[in-house]
C-alpha positions as CSV (number, residue, x, y, z in Angstrom):
1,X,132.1,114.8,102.5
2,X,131.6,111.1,103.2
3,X,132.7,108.9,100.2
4,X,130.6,106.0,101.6
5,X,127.2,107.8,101.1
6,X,125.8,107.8,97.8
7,X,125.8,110.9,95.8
8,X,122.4,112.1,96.1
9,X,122.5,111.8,99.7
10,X,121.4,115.3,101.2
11,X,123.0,114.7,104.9
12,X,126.3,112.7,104.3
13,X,126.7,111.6,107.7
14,X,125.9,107.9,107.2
15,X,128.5,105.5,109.0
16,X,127.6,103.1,105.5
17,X,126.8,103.1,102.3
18,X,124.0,100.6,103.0
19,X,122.4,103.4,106.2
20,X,122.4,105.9,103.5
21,X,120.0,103.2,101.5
22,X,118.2,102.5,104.7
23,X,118.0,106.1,105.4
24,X,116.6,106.7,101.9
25,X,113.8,104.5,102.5
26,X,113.8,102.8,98.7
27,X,111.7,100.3,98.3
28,X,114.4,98.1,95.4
29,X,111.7,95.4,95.5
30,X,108.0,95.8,93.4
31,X,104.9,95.5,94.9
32,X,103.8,92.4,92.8
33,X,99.9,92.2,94.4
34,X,99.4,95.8,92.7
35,X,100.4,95.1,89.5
36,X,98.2,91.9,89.2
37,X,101.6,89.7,88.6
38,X,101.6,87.8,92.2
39,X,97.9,86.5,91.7
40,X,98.7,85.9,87.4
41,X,101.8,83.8,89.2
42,X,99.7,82.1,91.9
43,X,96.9,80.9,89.1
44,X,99.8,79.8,86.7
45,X,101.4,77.3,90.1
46,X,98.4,76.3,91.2
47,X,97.3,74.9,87.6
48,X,100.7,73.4,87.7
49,X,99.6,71.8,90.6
50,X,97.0,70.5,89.7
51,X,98.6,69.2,86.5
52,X,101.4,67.0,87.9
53,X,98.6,65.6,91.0
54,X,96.8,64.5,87.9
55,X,99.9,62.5,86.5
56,X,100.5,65.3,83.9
57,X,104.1,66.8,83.5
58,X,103.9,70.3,82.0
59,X,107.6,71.6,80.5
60,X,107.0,74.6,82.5
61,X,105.1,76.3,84.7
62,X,103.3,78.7,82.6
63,X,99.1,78.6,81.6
64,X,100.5,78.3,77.9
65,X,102.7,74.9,78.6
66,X,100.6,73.5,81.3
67,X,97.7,74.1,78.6
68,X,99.8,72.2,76.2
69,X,100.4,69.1,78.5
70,X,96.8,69.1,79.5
71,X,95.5,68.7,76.2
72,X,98.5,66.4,75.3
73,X,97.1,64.2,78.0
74,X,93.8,64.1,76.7
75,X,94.3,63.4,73.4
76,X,96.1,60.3,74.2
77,X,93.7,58.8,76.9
């Protein structure tokens, strides 16, 4: 028995407990472009973007603050 595979490993003949990982082909990291997050992220930014070319400063980068600034900014012009 190897101690440095992990304990559902079905071999336990890695030389690391990282190669049983690699061996187990995980993918640790989500897929943001299928859940819709990555291009909900990318819109959020580039309004962000746009805000602070504009002379605006949102206090974050989210729709709702860069929203808030935008309007801010229009109300006192």
């Amino acid at each position: 028995m190897n101690a440095k595979c992990s304990t559902g490993c079905k071999t336990r003949d890695h030389k690391s407990w990282g190669a049983c990982m690699r061996a187990k082909r995980l993918n640790l990291a989500p897929n943001l472009s299928e859940t819709g997050v990555q291009k909900q992220w990318d819109k959020e930014l580039d309004a962000y973007e746009s805000a602070r070319r504009q002379g605006v400063e949102p206090e974050g980068t989210t729709m709702k603050k860069v929203d808030e600034a935008m309007r801010r900014a229009e109300a006192a012009a």
